[in-house]
C-alpha positions in Angstrom: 115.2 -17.2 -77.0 116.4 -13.7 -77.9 113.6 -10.9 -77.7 114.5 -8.1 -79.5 112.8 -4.5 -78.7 113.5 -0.8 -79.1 116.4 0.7 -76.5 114.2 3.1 -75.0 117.3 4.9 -73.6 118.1 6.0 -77.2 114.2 6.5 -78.0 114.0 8.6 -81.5 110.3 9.8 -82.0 107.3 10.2 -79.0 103.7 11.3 -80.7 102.1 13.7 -78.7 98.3 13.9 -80.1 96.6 16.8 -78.4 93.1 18.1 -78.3 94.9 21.3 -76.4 92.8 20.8 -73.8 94.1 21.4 -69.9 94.2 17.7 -70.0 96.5 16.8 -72.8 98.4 19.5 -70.5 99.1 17.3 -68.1 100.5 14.7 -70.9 102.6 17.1 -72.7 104.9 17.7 -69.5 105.3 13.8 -69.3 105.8 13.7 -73.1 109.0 16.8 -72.0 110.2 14.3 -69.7 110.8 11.2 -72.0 112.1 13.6 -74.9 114.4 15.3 -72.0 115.9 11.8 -70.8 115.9 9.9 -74.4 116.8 13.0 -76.7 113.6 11.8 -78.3 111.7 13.9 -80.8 108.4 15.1 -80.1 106.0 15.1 -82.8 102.9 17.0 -81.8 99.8 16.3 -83.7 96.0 17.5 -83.9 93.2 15.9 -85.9 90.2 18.0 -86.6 87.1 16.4 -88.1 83.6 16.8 -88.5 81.1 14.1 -89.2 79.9 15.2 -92.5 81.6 17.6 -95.0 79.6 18.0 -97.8 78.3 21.6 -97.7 79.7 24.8 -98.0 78.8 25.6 -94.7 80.2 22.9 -93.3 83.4 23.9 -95.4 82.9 26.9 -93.9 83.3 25.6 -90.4 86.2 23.2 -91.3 88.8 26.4 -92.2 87.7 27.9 -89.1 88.9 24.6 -86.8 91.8 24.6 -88.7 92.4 28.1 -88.5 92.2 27.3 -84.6 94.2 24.7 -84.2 96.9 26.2 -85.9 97.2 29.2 -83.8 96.5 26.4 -80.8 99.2 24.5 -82.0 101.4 27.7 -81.9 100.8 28.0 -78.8 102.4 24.3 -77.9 105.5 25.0 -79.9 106.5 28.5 -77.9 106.0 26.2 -75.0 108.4 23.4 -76.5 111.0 26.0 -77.6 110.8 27.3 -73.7 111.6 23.3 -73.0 114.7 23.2 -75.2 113.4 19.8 -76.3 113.6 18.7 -80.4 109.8 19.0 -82.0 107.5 18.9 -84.9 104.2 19.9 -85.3 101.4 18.6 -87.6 97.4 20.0 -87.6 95.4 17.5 -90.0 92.3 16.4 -90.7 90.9 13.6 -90.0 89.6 10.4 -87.6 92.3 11.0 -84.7 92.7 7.1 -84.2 93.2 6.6 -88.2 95.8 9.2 -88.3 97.6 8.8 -84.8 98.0 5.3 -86.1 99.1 6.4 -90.0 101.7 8.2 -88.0 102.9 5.8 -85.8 103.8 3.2 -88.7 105.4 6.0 -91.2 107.5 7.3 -88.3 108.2 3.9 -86.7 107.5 5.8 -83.3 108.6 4.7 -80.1 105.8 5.9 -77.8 102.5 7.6 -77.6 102.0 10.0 -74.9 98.4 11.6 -74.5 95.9 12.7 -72.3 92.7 11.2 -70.8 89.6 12.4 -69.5 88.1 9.0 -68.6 84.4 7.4 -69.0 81.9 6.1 -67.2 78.4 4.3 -67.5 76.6 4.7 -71.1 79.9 6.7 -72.3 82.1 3.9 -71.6 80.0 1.0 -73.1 78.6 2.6 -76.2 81.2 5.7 -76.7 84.3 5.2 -75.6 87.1 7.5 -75.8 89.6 8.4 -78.8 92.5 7.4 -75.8 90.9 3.9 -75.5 91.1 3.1 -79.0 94.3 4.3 -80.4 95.8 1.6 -77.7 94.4 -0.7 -79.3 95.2 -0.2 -82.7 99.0 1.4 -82.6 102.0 -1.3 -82.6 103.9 0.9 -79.9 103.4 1.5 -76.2 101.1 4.2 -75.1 101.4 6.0 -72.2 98.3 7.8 -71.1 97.7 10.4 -68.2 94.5 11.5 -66.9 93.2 14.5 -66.4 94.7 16.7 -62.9 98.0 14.2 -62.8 100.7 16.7 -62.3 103.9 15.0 -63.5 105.6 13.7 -61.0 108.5 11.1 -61.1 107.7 7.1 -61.7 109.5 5.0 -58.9 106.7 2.1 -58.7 105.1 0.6 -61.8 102.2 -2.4 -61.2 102.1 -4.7 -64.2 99.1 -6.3 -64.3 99.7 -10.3 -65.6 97.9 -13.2 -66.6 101.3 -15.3 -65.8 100.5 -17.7 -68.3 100.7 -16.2 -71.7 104.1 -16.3 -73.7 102.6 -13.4 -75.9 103.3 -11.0 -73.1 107.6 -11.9 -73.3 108.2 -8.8 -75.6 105.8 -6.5 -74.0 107.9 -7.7 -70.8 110.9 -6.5 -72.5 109.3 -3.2 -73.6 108.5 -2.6 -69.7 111.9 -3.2 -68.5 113.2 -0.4 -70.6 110.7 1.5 -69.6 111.4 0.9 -66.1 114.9 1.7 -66.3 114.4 5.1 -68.6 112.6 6.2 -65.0 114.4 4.4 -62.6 111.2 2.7 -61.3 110.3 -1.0 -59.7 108.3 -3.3 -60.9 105.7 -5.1 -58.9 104.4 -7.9 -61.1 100.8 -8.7 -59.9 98.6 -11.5 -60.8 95.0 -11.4 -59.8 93.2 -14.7 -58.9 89.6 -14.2 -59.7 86.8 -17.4 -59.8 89.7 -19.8 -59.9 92.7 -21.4 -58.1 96.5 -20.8 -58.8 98.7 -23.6 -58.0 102.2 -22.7 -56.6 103.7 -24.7 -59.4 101.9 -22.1 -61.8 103.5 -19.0 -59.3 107.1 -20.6 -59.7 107.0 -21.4 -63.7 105.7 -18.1 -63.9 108.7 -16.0 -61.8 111.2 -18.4 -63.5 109.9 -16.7 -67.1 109.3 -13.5 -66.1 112.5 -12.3 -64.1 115.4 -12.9 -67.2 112.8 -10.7 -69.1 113.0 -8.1 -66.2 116.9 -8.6 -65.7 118.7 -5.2 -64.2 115.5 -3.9 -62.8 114.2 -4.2 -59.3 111.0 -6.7 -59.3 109.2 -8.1 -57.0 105.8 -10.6 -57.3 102.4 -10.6 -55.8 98.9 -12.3 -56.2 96.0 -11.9 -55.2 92.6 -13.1 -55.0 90.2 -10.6 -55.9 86.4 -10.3 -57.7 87.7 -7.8 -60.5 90.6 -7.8 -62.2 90.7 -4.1 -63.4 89.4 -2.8 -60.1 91.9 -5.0 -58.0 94.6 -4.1 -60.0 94.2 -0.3 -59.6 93.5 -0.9 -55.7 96.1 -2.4 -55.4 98.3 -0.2 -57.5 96.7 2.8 -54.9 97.7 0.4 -52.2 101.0 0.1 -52.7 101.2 3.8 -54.0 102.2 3.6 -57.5 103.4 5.7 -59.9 102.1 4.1 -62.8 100.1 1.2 -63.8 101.2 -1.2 -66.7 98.7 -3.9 -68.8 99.1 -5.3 -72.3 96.6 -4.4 -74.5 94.6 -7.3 -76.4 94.5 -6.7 -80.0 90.9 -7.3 -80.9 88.8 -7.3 -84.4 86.5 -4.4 -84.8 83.1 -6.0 -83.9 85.2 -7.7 -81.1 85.7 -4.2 -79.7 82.4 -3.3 -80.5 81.0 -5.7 -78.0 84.1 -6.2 -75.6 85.4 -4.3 -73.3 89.5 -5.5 -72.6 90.8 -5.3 -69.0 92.9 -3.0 -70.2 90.4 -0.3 -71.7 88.5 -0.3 -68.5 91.9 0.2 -66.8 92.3 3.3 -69.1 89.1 4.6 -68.2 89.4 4.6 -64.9 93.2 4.7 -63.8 93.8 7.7 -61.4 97.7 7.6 -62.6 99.8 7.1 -65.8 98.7 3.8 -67.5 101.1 2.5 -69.9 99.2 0.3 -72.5 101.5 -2.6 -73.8 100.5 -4.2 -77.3 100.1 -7.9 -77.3 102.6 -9.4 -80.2 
């Protein structure tokens, strides 16, 4: 079967949504990196919203955040004209998700790069994070770095897999290319948890995966474990990775309401670059 995906080597457009915080710092010089390697474009965006905007005052308050985040913005672009590195820059408003994704379809972007600041207890069941859920509702990968990562080079990437599902072949194919646009391993890791894994299973499983990975250096591991999200990212600090690498389940809206994926808790709680896959 032929799986066809984007050449990330000749990658055309990242989106870069920003908040211009010191954490979507962080992301921008990883966003530098891919548009330094791939010749990509960088297209810098920032959403502004409030939740109501039906009084003058509120109107009031409106020009004011965009007056901000323009001269914000301006701020970002002397730093990309420093980088030598092709941009655009867009301040809108609106939901962030809503228009990250607008963007991502009328652009046919390549990659989203942006910054996290994480979650934890109430905030991650009930709240959530604008991060969490534009990986689950772009049709590209999305590359996330959390807050105090200072870039640093990707030599190891653990990809989390279930081993089983055929769904994951062209997220597979995405990773690869990833993998080679940083030079970086893959350690493909499958986390046994409340069941058994025959080694007819293991062996179907490698004989799949490795033409997907073909021209990248791969290696396999399972293990048995009592949480996948947690054992993945121990064993990702185990093995002292570079990045960790799910694919994200594409859920309905009161799905997501009420379910939290492996790969959202991942994303709240990695320490290093997560790259968020997107199940086809």
């Amino acid at each position: 079967m032929c799986i066809f995906v984007a050449n990330f080597n000749t990658m055309q457009t990242v989106i870069f949504p920003t908040d211009f915080s010191k954490g979507a710092e962080y992301a921008m010089e990883y966003a530098i990196f891919i548009a330094r390697k791939t010749g990509a474009e960088i297209v810098v965006m920032n959403a502004y919203d409030l939740p109501y905007a039906e009084t003058i005052m509120t109107h009031s308050l409106l020009d004011v955040m965009k007056s901000n985040a323009e001269e914000a913005m301006e701020k970002v672009a002397n730093r990309l004209t420093e980088e030598k590195v092709a941009f655009r820059t867009l301040v809108q408003m609106g939901n962030p998700i809503r228009l990250v994704k607008e963007l991502v379809e009328e652009l046919n972007a390549d990659m989203v790069v942006l910054g996290t600041k994480g979650a934890s207890g109430l905030e991650e069941v009930l709240i959530g994070s604008n991060a969490a859920s534009i990986l689950h509702n772009v049709d590209c990968p999305v590359l996330s770095i959390p807050k105090g990562r200072n870039f640093s080079e990707i030599d190891t990437i653990v990809y989390g897999s279930d081993f089983r599902s055929k769904k994951s072949d062209k997220a597979l194919a995405e990773l690869r290319n990833i993998a080679q646009l940083f030079g970086a391993e893959i350690i493909v890791t499958h986390v046994v948890v409340n069941y058994e894994i025959d080694e007819a299973t293991v062996t179907e499983a490698k004989a799949r995966i490795s033409p997907l990975l073909e021209g990248v250096k791969h290696s396999f591991e399972v293990i048995n474990g009592d949480s996948v999200e947690k054992n993945i990212l121990e064993f990702a600090a185990t093995r002292g990775a570079d990045m960790v690498a799910l694919m994200s389940r594409n859920y309905s809206f009161f799905e997501g309401l009420f379910r939290r994926s492996v790969s959202t808790k991942v994303a709240y709680h990695s320490q290093i670059p997560y790259l968020a896959l997107q199940e086809k």
